[in-house]
VEXFIRO-664335 format. One record per residue (C-alpha): y, z, x. Coordinates in steps of 0.1 Angstrom, whole numbers, plus 5000, padded with zeros to 4 digits. Last residue first. Layout:
REM VEXFIRO-664335
YZX...
This chain:
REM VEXFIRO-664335
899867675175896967585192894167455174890667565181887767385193887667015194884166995212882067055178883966775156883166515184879666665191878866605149880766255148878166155184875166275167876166125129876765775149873565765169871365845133873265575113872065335146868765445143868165415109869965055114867364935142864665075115862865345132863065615106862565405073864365135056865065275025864365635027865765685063868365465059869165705023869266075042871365865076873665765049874466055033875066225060876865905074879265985049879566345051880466385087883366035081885066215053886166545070885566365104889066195098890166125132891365735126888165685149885965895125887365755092886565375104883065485119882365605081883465265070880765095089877965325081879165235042879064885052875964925068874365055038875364845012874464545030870464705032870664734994870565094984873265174965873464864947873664494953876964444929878264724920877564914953878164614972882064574951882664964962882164934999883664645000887264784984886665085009885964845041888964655033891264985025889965135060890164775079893764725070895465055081892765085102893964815132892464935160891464575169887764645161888564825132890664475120887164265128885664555110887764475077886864115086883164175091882964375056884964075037882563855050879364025041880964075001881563695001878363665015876763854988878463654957881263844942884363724947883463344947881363134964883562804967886963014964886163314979884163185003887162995016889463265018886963445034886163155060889963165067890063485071887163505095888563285119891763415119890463735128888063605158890163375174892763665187889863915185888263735217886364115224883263895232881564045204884463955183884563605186880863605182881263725150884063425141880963215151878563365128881463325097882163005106878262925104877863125071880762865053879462545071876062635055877762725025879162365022882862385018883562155052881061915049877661845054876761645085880461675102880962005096877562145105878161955139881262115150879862455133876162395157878962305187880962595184877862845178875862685209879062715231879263125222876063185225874963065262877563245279877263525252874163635268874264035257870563965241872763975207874663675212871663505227869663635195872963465171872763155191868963105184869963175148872362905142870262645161867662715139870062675107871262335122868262215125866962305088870062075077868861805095871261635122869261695155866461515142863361635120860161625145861661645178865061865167862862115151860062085176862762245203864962435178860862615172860162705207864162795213863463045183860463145195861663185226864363425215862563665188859863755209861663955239865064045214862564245191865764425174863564465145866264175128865463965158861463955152862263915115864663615126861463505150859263505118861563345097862263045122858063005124858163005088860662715088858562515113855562535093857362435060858662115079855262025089855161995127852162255132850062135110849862205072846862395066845962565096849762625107850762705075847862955075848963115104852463115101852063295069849963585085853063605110855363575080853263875062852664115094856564045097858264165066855664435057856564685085860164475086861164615046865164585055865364455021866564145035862964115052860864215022862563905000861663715034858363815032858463734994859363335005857063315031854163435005855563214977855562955000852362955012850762984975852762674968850962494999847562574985845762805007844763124992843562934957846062714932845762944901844563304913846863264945849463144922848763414901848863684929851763534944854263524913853563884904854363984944857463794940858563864908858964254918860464114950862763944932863664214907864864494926866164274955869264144933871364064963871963754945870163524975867263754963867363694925868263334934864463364950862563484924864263224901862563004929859163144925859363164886859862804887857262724907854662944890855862744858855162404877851862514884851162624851849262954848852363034823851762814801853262394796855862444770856262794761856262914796858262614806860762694785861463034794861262914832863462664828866562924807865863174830866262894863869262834840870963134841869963184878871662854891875062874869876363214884874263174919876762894928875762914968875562504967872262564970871862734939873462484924871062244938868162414930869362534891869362084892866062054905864862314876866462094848865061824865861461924862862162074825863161694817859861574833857961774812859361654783860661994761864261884756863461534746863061214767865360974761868561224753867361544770866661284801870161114800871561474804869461614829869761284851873861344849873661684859870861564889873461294900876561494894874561794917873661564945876261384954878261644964875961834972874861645000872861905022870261645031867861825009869961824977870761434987866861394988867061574955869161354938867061064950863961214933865861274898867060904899863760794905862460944876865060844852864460494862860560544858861460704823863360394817866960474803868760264828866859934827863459844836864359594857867359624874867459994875864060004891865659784919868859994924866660284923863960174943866960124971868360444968865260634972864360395005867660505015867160845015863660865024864160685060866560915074865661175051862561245071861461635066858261565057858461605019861461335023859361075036856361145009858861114983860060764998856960634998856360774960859160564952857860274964854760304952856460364920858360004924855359834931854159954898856559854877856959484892859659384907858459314945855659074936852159164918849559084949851659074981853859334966851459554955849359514983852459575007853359914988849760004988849559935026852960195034851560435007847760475028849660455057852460755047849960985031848361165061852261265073852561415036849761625042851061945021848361934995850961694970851461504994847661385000847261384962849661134957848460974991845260974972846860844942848960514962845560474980843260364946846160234931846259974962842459934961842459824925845159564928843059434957842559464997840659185014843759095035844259465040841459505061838159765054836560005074839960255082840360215044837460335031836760585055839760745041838560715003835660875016837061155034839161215006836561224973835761584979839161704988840561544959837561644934837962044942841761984940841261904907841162194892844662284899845862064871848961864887846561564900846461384871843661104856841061224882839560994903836260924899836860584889839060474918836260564938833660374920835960044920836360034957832660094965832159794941834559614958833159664993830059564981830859304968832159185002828459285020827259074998829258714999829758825038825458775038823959105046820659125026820158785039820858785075821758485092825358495078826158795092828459015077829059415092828859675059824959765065825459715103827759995103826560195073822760215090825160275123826660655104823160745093824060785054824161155034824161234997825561494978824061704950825661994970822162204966820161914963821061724994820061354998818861165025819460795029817760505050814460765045812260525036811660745009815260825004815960474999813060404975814060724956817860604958816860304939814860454911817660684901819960364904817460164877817360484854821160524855822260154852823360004883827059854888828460164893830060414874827760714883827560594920830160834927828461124912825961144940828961274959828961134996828361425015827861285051828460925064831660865049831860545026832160215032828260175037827560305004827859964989825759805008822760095010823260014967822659644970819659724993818459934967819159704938815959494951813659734948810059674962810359354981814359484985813359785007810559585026812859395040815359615046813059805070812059465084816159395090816659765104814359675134816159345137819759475135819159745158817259565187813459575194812459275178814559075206812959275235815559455254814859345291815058985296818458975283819559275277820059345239822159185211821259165179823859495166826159315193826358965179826859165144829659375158831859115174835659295173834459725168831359645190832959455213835959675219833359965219831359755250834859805264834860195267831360165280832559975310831859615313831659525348828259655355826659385328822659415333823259805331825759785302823859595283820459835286822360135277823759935247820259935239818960265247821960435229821060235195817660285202818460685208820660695177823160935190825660795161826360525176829860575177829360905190827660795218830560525222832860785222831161035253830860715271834260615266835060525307831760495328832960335358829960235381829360445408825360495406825260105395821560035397820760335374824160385359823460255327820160445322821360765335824760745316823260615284820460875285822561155300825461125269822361125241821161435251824761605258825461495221822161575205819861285197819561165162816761385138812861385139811361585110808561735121805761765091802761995093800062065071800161705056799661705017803561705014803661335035805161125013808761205010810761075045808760695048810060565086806760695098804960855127801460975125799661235149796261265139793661525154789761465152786461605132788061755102790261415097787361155098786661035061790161165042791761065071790960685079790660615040794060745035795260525065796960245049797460425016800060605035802060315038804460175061802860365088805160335120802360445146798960605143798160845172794460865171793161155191789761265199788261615203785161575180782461335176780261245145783661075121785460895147782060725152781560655119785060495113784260305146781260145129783560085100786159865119783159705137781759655101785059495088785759335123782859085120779659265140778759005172782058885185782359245197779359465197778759415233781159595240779859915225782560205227785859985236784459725208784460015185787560105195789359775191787959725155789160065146792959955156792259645143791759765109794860005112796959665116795559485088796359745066799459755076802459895100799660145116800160015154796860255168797360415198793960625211793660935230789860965240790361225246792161505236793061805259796661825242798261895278801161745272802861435291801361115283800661245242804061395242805761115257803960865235804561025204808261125217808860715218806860625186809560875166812860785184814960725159815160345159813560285132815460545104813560835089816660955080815361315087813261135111809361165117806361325132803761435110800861635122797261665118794561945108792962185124795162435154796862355185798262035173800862165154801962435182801762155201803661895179806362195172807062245212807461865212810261905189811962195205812162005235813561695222815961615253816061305275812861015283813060785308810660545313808660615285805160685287802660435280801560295247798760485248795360335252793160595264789260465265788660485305785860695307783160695283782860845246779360925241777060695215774660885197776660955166777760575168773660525157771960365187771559935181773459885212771060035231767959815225770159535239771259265218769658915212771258695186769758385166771858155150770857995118772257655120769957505092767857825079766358145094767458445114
C-alpha cells in the first residue's frame, strides 16, 4: 500500500483461499450452553427434529410470544442434547442488525483467525456469508429476532446449504417458514418440578407450602418460575406460600427482583418485558395504552368488542392490536372474536412503578378507568330480555376480575353502577350469594361518593336487600327492605316509582317470611297506589298484581289468588307477549294454584306448555326453567304420577345443583321434593336421610326459624312416623308446631297442615284421646281460614272421619267419610289421588260396620280406577288391592246363616 501512513500487511498464502476452500475445524460450537435444569417440552423438541430432519429451517416460538417463555432455553437444550449431526453449531444473538453482523464476523474470525483486525467486520461478515453459503451441514441458531429483515439476507443467500433454528417474540411473520412451533407456558406438573427442584436444591427439606398456587399465579411462565425459583433458594426461610404475600403486597420490587448474584438483572420479568414494551410504543404508542388497559381484565376471551368504545378510534386500535399480536403480548381468536392476555403480562402491565415509563401509577390508573368505562358500556340497557344472558356471562368474568384487581378507594360512580348491574344480573341467574360483594361495595361507593339519600344509593340498597332475600336470608333482607323504604319515602316521596318499588319488594320478603299479615295489606295497598301513578298496564303494576295472587295464595285463599293470576296473565299477554319472561312466570304460578286447587287436569297441562317455552325462551338452564320443571314434578307427584315424578326432581336436583350450588334455597327445596317423592313410593331407605341431609343444610344455610325449615322438619317427622319410629316422630312434630306457631302464627296454613300431621301421629300411636281433638280443632280452623272447600279442608275432614273409624266410632266416621267423599268428587274429581283414598277409606268403614254389600263394590271400583290412575304398584294400588282380598275372604268364610 502507498501514501502517508499507508500500512503494509503480510498474510499467509493460506489466508487468501476462497471460504469454499476453507474446512470447518474442530472446536467452532458456540452454544449458549445447556441449561442447568431443564423440565418437560417433549413434544416440542420432537417437532424441531422432525423439522430439522428434512430442508429447510424451523421456527421456534410462543403462542404469546412473550420473553420469558422459554424459546432460547429449549434452543439450547435441543441443540446440546439432540443428535441433529450439525456442526459447526453456531449461536448467533439476532436482536439487530448489528447483532447478526457480529455473529458472521465471529465466524469468520473462528475460520481464518488471522483475518480478524485485518478485514473490517462488513467483509469478515460477508466472508462468513460465503462460507455458510459453499459448505453444508451447519447450524446457526439465531436468537430473539426482533426483525425478520435482520436475517433476510442471511437466509435468502445461505438457507439451501445449512439449517436455521430462529426464536422470536414476533407471533405473525414467519408464514414463509416451513415449520413454525409455537412455544406455550409450561404445564402444571412441568412447572411444579422446576420450582420445587430448583428451590429445593440446597434445601431438600425445605417447606414448600403454595407451590402448586404460586405456579399458577405465574402463569407457568418458566422465567417467571425460574426466578422466584431462584429467590426462594437463596432465601430458605421464605416459603413459596409467602413469596405470594410478596407478590400480591410488593409486586413491582418482586417483578425486578431476582437472586442476588444469581438472576441477572436483564434477566428478570419486568426488565425483559420493559425492552418488549419498548419497542411496542417506538412503533405504536396506543398499543402499550391498550396492553394497560386490558390488564384488568380476565386473561382469556376478552371480547374484542370491548374495546369498541374506547379511547382509540377503530383504525388506530385495529393497528394497535396487530402490533400486540405480532409481538405476540396478545393473541387473538377468530372464531370467538375474543382475545387472550398472558395472565403476568396483565400483572406487571396493571402493577405502578414509578421507574418504568409505560407503567407510571398516572398510566396504569387510566387505565383502570378506561377498562371501567368499556365494560359499563357493553352492558346491556336491561337484563329481562333473555338475549342478554349471552352478554352477561360473557362480560362476568371480566367484570369480576375487575374488582378482585382493583381497591375500592380508587372505585368511581361509574364502577359502582358497573357492579350494582352485574350483581343485578348475578341474581337474576340464580347467584345471589356471587352478588352480595359486588352490592355491598356499590352501596359504600355510592355513599362515599353521592351520600346516603341519593336515588341511586337507595336502589343499591334495595337491590342488597333483594339479593338477601333470593338467598333465603330474611334476617338481614327484611330489615334492610324496611330501612330503604323509610329512606326512599323520605325523599322521593310516597308516589315515587322507586318508592312504590321498594314497597312491593318488602311485601314480599314478609310473603317469604310467612308474614301474611303484613304482607298481603302491603302488596293490596302497593297495587292500588300503582294503578293510580303508574297505570293499569305498567309493567311494574302487573309485577305486583302477581306478588299479591302469591300471597293470597299463600295464605291458602285459592278463591282470590287464581282469579287474578287469570286476570295477570291475560294482561301480561297483551302487554308485554307471551315469550315474556315475566308472562312465563305468571303462567307457572297460575299453574301452580291450579295444583294447590286440586285442579290437576289443567296444571299439569300448563305445566308441560309452560316448560317447553321457557326452555325455548330462557334455555335448559335458566333458574325459571328449573322451577317450572320442579314445580310440574310436583304437579306429577300429587297426581300420584311417581314414574315421572321422581326421574324429573332427581334430573332437577341435578341441574340446580350445577347451576345454583348446593346451598341455594331452590336447591335445597328440590332436594325436600325428591325425598317426599321417595316417601310417597314408600321408599322409606332414600326418603329419610335425605330428608335429615337436607333439615341439616336447611337449618345451616337458612336458620332454624325459616319457613322452608319448618316444612323439612315436617316431612322428616312424617318418614320417621311412617318407618314405625314414632319415638323420634312424635317429639319432632310437637316441637316443629311449637315453633311454626311462634314464627308464623296460629291461622297460617303452615301452622294449619302441621296440626293436622301431628294430630296423625296421634293416631298412629293409637293416642286417639289427643288425636280427635286435635284434628277438630284444626278442621274448625281450616274451615274458617281455608274454607269448605279448599283441598286440605277436604284432607282434614277425611282424617277425622278416620280418626272416629279408628276409635270404632262409625256412626260419625261413615256420614264424615260419605259427605267427603262427595265434596272430592266435586271438587278434585273422580280421579284425583284424595278422591281415591277417601273412597278406599270409606269402603274399610262399610266392611268393619259388616256391610260388605257396599264395601265389595266400592273398592271394586276402586282397585279398577288405582290401577288406571296411578298404576299397579303404586303404594295406594296396592293397598286398594290388600283391602278387596281380605273383604272378598271375609264375605267367603261367613257361610250360611243359621236360623
Amino acid at each position: 500500500m502507498t501514501g502517508d501512513g499507508a500500512l503494509a500487511v503480510s498474510l499467509p498464502p493460506d489466508v487468501l483461499r476462497p471460504p469454499a476452500q476453507i474446512p470447518a475445524p474442530p472446536g467452532l460450537d458456540t452454544l449458549s450452553g445447556r441449561p442447568g435444569l431443564f423440565v418437560g417440552r417433549t413434544e416440542e423438541l420432537d417437532r424441531l427434529d422432525e423439522a430439522l430432519a428434512t430442508p429447510g429451517g424451523a421456527v421456534v416460538q410462543a403462542v404469546h410470544g412473550l420473553g420469558g417463555i422459554g424459546k432460547s432455553t429449549l434452543a439450547a437444550h435441543w441443540a446440546a442434547t439432540r443428535a441433529h449431526g450439525c456442526y459447526p453449531a453456531r449461536w448467533v444473538t439476532a436482536d439487530t442488525p448489528a447483532g447478526v453482523q457480529q455473529g458472521l464476523t465471529d465466524l469468520a474470525g473462528a475460520l481464518q483467525p488471522a483475518l480478524t483486525g485485518t478485514l473490517p467486520s462488513e467483509a469478515l461478515a460477508e466472508w462468513a456469508l460465503q462460507w455458510l453459503a459453499s459448505h453444508t451441514g451447519w447450524l446457526l441458531i439465531l436468537d430473539n429476532v426482533n426483525d425478520p429483515a435482520d436475517i433476510a439476507p442471511l437466509l435468502d443467500r445461505t438457507h439451501a446449504h445449512g439449517r436455521f433454528l430462529i426464536t422470536s417474540r414476533l407471533a405473525t411473520a414467519w408464514h414463509h417458514i416451513p415449520t413454525v412451533v409455537r412455544l406455550d407456558v409450561l404445564a402444571a406438573a412441568d412447572a411444579l418440578d422446576l420450582l420445587t427442584r430448583t428451590a429445593t436444591h440446597t434445601a431438600p427439606g425445605r417447606n414448600m407450602d403454595g407451590a402448586e398456587d404460586l405456579c399458577a399465579e405465574l402463569g407457568q411462565l418458566p422465567l417467571a418460575i425460574e426466578q422466584a425459583a431462584a429467590y426462594l433458594a437463596q432465601n430458605p426461610l421464605t416459603t413459596p406460600r409467602a413469596y405470594l404475600t410478596l407478590l400480591d403486597q410488593h409486586p413491582a420490587a418482586m417483578y425486578r427482583t431476582g437472586a442476588v448474584g444469581v438472576t441477572a438483572p436483564q434477566r428478570t420479568i419486568a426488565r425483559i418485558w420493559h425492552v418488549t414494551l419498548d419497542r411496542i410504543a417506538t412503533l405504536h404508542p396506543q398499543a402499550a395504552g391498550l396492553l394497560r388497559l386490558l390488564a384488568w381484565y380476565a386473561p382469556d376471551q376478552i371480547p374484542a368488542t370491548l374495546l369498541d368504545g374506547g379511547p382509540a378510534d377503530p383504525p388506530t386500535l385495529n393497528t394497535a392490536l396487530g402490533v400486540l399480536t405480532a409481538y405476540s403480548m396478545i393473541t387473538p381468536d377468530p372464531a370467538t372474536h375474543t382475545l387472550s392476555v398472558h395472565r403476568l403480562v396483565q400483572a406487571l402491565a396493571r402493577t405502578p412503578d414509578p421507574d418504568d415509563p409505560h407503567r407510571t401509577p398516572a398510566l396504569t390508573a387510566q387505565a383502570r378507568e378506561q377498562a371501567t368505562d368499556c365494560l359499563y358500556t357493553a352492558l346491556p340497557a336491561h337484563w329481562t330480555d333473555p338475549t342478554t344472558r349471552p352478554t352477561g356471562r360473557t362480560l362476568l368474568p371480566h367484570i369480576d376480575a375487575l374488582a378482585e384487581h382493583t381497591t375500592q378507594d380508587t372505585d368511581t360512580h361509574t364502577t359502582a353502577l358497573l357492579l350494582n348491574q352485574t350483581a343485578h344480573f348475578l341474581v337474576g341467574e340464580g347467584l345471589p350469594a356471587r352478588a352480595f360483594s359486588h352490592l355491598q361495595r356499590a352501596l359504600s361507593d355510592m355513599v362515599r361518593v353521592l351520600g346516603d339519600d341519593d336515588p341511586d344509593t337507595l336502589t343499591t340498597r334495595n337491590n342488597l336487600a333483594h339479593a338477601y332475600w333470593s338467598a333465603g336470608d330474611l334476617g338481614r333482607a327484611i330489615p334492610l327492605f324496611e330501612q330503604t323504604l323509610t329512606d326512599t319515602v323520605r325523599v322521593l316521596g310516597e308516589d315515587h316509582p322507586d318508592t312504590l318499588a321498594s314497597r312491593n319488594s318488602l311485601a314480599c320478603a314478609y310473603q317469604s317470611a310467612g308474614d301474611l299479615g303484613r304482607a298481603i295489606p302491603l302488596c293490596e295497598q302497593t297495587l292500588t297506589d300503582m294503578v293510580r301513578v303508574l297505570g293499569e298496564d305498567a309493567p311494574d303494576t302487573l309485577t305486583t298484581r302477581n306478588n299479591l295472587a302469591h300471597a293470597y295464595w299463600s295464605a291458602g285463599d285459592l278463591g282470590r289468588a287464581i282469579p287474578l293470576f287469570e286476570q295477570t296473565l291475560e294482561e301480561r299477554l297483551r302487554v308485554l307477549g307471551e315469550d315474556h319472561p315475566d308472562t312465563l312466570t305468571t303462567r307457572d304460578s297460575l299453574a301452580g294454584a291450579f295444583r294447590s286447587a286440586g285442579d290437576l287436569g289443567r296444571a299439569i297441562p300448563l305445566f308441560e306448555q309452560t316448560l317447553t317455552d321457557t326452555v325455548r325462551v330462557l334455555g335448559e338452564d335458566h333458574p325459571s326453567t328449573l322451577t317450572t320443571r320442579n314445580n310440574l314434578a310436583g304437579a306429577y307427584k300429587a297426581a300420584g304420577d311417581l314414574g315421572r315424578a321422581i326421574p324429573l326432581f332427581e334430573q332437577t336436583l341435578e341441574e340446580r345443583l350445577r347451576v345454583l350450588g348446593e346451598d341455594h334455597p331452590e336447591t335445597l327445596a328440590t332436594r325436600s321434593d325428591l325425598a317426599a317423592a321417595y316417601y310417597s313410593a314408600g321408599d322409606l331407605g332414600r326418603a329419610i336421610p335425605l330428608f335429615e341431609q337436607t333439615l341439616t343444610d336447611t337449618v345451616r344455610v337458612l336458620g332454624e326459624d325459616h319457613p322452608s325449615t319448618l316444612t323439612t322438619r315436617n316431612n322428616l317427622a312424617h318418614a320417621y312416623e311412617s318407618a314405625g319410629d314414632l319415638g323420634r316422630a312424635i317429639p319432632l312434630f310437637e316441637q316443629t308446631l311449637t315453633d311454626t306457631v311462634r314464627v308464623l302464627g296460629e291461622d297460617h296454613p303452615s301452622t294449619l297442615t302441621f296440626r293436622n300431621s301431628l294430630a296423625d301421629v296421634y293416631e298412629s300411636a293409637g293416642d286417639l284421646g289427643r288425636a280427635i281433638p286435635l284434628y277438630e280443632q284444626t278442621l274448625e280452623e281450616r274451615l274458617r281460614v281455608l274454607g269448605e272447600d279448599h283441598p286440605e279442608t277436604l284432607a282434614t275432614r277425611s282424617d277425622l272421619a278416620a280418626a272416629y273409624y279408628s276409635a270404632g266410632d262409625l256412626g260419625r266416621a261413615i256420614p264424615l267419610f260419605e259427605q267427603t267423599l262427595t265434596d272430592t268428587v266435586r271438587v278434585l274429581g273422580e280421579d284425583h289421588p284424595s278422591t281415591l283414598t277417601t273412597r278406599n277409606n270409606l269402603a274399610h268403614a262399610y266392611e268393619s260396620a259388616g256391610d260388605l254389600g257396599r264395601a265389595i263394590p266400592l273398592f271394586e271400583q276402586n282397585l279398577t280406577d288405582t290401577v288406571r290412575v296411578l298404576g299397579e304398584d303404586h303404594p295406594l294400588t296396592r293397598s286398594v288391592r290388600r283391602a278387596h282380598a281380605d273383604a272378598l275372604a271375609k264375605r267367603a268364610g261367613e257361610g250360611p246363616k243359621c236360623m
